[in-house]
C-alpha positions as CSV (number, residue, x, y, z in Angstrom):
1,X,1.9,-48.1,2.3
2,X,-1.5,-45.9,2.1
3,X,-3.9,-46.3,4.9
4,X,-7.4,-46.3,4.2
5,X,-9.0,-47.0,7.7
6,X,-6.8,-44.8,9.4
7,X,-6.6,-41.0,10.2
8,X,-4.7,-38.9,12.0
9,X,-6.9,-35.3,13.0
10,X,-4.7,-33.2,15.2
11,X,-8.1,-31.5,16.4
12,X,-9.0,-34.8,17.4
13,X,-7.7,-36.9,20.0
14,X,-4.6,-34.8,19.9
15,X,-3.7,-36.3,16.5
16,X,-3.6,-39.8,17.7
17,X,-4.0,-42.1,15.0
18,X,-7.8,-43.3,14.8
19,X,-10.0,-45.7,12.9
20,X,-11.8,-44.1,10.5
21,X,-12.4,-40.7,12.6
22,X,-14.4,-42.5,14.8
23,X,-12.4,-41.8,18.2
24,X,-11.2,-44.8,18.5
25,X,-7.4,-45.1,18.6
26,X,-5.8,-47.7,17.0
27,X,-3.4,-48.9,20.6
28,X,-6.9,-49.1,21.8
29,X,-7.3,-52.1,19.5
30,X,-3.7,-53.0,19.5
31,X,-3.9,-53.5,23.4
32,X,-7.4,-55.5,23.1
33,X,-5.4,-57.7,21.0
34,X,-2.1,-58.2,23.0
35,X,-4.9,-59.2,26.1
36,X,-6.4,-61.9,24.3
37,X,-9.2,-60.5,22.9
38,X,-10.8,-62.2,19.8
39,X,-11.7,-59.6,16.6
40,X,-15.3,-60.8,17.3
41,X,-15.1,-59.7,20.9
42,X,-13.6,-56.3,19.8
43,X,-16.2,-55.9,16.9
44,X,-18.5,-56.6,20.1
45,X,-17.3,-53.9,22.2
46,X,-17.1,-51.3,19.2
47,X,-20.1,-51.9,17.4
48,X,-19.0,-48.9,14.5
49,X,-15.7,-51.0,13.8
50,X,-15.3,-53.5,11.0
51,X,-12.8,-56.3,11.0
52,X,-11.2,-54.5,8.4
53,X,-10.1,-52.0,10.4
54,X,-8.8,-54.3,12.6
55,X,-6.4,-55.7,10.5
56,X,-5.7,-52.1,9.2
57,X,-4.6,-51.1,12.8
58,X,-1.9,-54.5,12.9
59,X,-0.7,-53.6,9.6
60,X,-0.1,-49.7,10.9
61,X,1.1,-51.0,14.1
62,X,3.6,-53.3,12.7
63,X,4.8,-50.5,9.7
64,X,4.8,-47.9,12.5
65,X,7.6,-50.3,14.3
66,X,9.5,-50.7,11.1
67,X,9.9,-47.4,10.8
68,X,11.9,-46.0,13.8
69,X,14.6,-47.6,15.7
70,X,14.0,-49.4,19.1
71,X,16.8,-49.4,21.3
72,X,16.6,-52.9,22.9
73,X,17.9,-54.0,26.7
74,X,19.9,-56.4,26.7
């Protein structure tokens, strides 16, 4: 899967990924999300983001995960 919305500059932010070179990492708005923050209240706080890239950062977050292995306790 190609991402649009996201980039990776390893000048910037270390090479974390970002949304759209704009600084803002994409656990950034994973994290909002996981507390319980609505898109509109995250579109709020980050006035350059779009819900697009919103949904673009769960779709990287959850391809991310299905990509490695996680070693689970048990």
């Amino acid at each position: 899967m190609k991402f649009k919305r996201i980039t990776i500059d390893y000048k910037q932010m270390d090479g974390e990924p970002c949304i759209r070179n704009l600084r803002i990492p994409v656990a950034t708005i994973i994290e909002m999300l996981a507390e319980g923050m609505s898109e509109r209240e995250i579109l709020d706080a980050y006035p350059d983001l779009e819900s697009e890239d919103i949904k673009e950062a769960l779709m990287f977050a959850a391809e991310t995960v299905r990509e490695k292995e996680m070693p689970l306790l048990r």
